[in-house]
C-alpha positions in Angstrom: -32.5 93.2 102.8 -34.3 93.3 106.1 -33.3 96.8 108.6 -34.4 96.0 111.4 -34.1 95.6 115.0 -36.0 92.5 116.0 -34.6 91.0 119.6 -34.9 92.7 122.9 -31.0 92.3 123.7 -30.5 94.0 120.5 -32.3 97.2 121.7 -30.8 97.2 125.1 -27.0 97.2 123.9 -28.1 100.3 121.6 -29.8 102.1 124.8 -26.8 101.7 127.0 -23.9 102.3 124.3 -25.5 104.7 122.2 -24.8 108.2 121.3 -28.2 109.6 121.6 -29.9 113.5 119.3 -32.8 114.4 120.1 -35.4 116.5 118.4 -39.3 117.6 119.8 -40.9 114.7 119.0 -38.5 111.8 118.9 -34.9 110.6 120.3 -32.4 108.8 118.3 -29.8 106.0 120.0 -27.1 105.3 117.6 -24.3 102.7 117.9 -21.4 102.0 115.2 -21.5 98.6 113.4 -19.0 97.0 111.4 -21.4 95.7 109.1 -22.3 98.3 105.8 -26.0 98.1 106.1 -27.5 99.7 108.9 -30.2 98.5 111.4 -32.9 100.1 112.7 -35.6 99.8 114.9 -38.4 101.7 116.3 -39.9 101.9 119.9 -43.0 103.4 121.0 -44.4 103.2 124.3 -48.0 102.3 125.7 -48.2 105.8 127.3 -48.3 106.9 123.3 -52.1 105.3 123.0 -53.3 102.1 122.1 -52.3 99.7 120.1 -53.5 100.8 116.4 -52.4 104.5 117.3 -48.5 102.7 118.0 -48.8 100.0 115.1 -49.4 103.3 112.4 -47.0 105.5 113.8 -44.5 102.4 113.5 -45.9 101.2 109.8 -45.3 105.1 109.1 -41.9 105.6 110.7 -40.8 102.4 108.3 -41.9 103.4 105.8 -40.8 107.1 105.8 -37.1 105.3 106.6 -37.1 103.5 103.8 -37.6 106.6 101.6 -35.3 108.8 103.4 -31.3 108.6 103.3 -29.9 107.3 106.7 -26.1 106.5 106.6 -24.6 103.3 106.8 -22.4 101.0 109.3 -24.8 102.1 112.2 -27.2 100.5 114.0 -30.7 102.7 114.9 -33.4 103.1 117.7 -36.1 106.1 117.3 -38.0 106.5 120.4 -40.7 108.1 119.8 -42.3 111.2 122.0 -45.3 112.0 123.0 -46.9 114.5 120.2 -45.4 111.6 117.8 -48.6 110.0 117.4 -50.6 112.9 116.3 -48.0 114.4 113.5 -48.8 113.6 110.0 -47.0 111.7 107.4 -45.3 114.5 106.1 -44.7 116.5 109.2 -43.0 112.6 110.5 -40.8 112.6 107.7 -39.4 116.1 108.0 -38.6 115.2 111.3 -37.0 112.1 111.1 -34.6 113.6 108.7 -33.8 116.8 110.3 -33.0 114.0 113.3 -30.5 112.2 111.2 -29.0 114.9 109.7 -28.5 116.3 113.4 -27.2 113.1 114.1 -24.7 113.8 110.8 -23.6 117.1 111.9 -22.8 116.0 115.4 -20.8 113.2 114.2 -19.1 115.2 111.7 -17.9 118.0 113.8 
């Protein structure tokens, strides 16, 4: 099954609905969906570098979400920060969970 976000308008509802968490490196827009798989997408700005430094961040942040647990019936967008493009693989996956499991613990409480 295919996760992500792939049209503009797509990304735009999320951005102007969504609850957003935040951690250092990266901000997460979340939106309820009434579908049990989630979607996700990933957005990196040109201020970040050029293009192969935003195309391996991206290939990394997919991959390191399909490893990681992210809960279902939501739709996802990770922004990614500035510093995000010089973290390592495993530094990247450390925090993109600690950034859903904020996401978790807000929703939870």
């Amino acid at each position: 099954m295919d996760h992500r976000l792939k049209k503009n308008n797509q990304f735009a509802y999320i951005y102007k609905k969504g609850e957003r968490v935040h951690t250092d490196n990266f901000t997460l827009f979340v939106v309820k969906s009434r579908f049990e798989c989630y979607k996700i997408g990933f957005s990196i700005s040109k201020k970040l570098g050029k293009a192969n430094k935003r195309n391996k961040l991206k290939r990394r942040m997919r991959e390191i979400a399909k490893r990681i647990d992210i809960p279902s019936f939501c739709n996802y967008v990770v922004l990614a920060k500035e510093k995000a493009t010089e973290l390592d693989f495993e530094t990247l996956k450390e925090e993109l969970t600690k950034l859903f499991k904020k996401y978790e613990k807000k929703k939870n409480s």
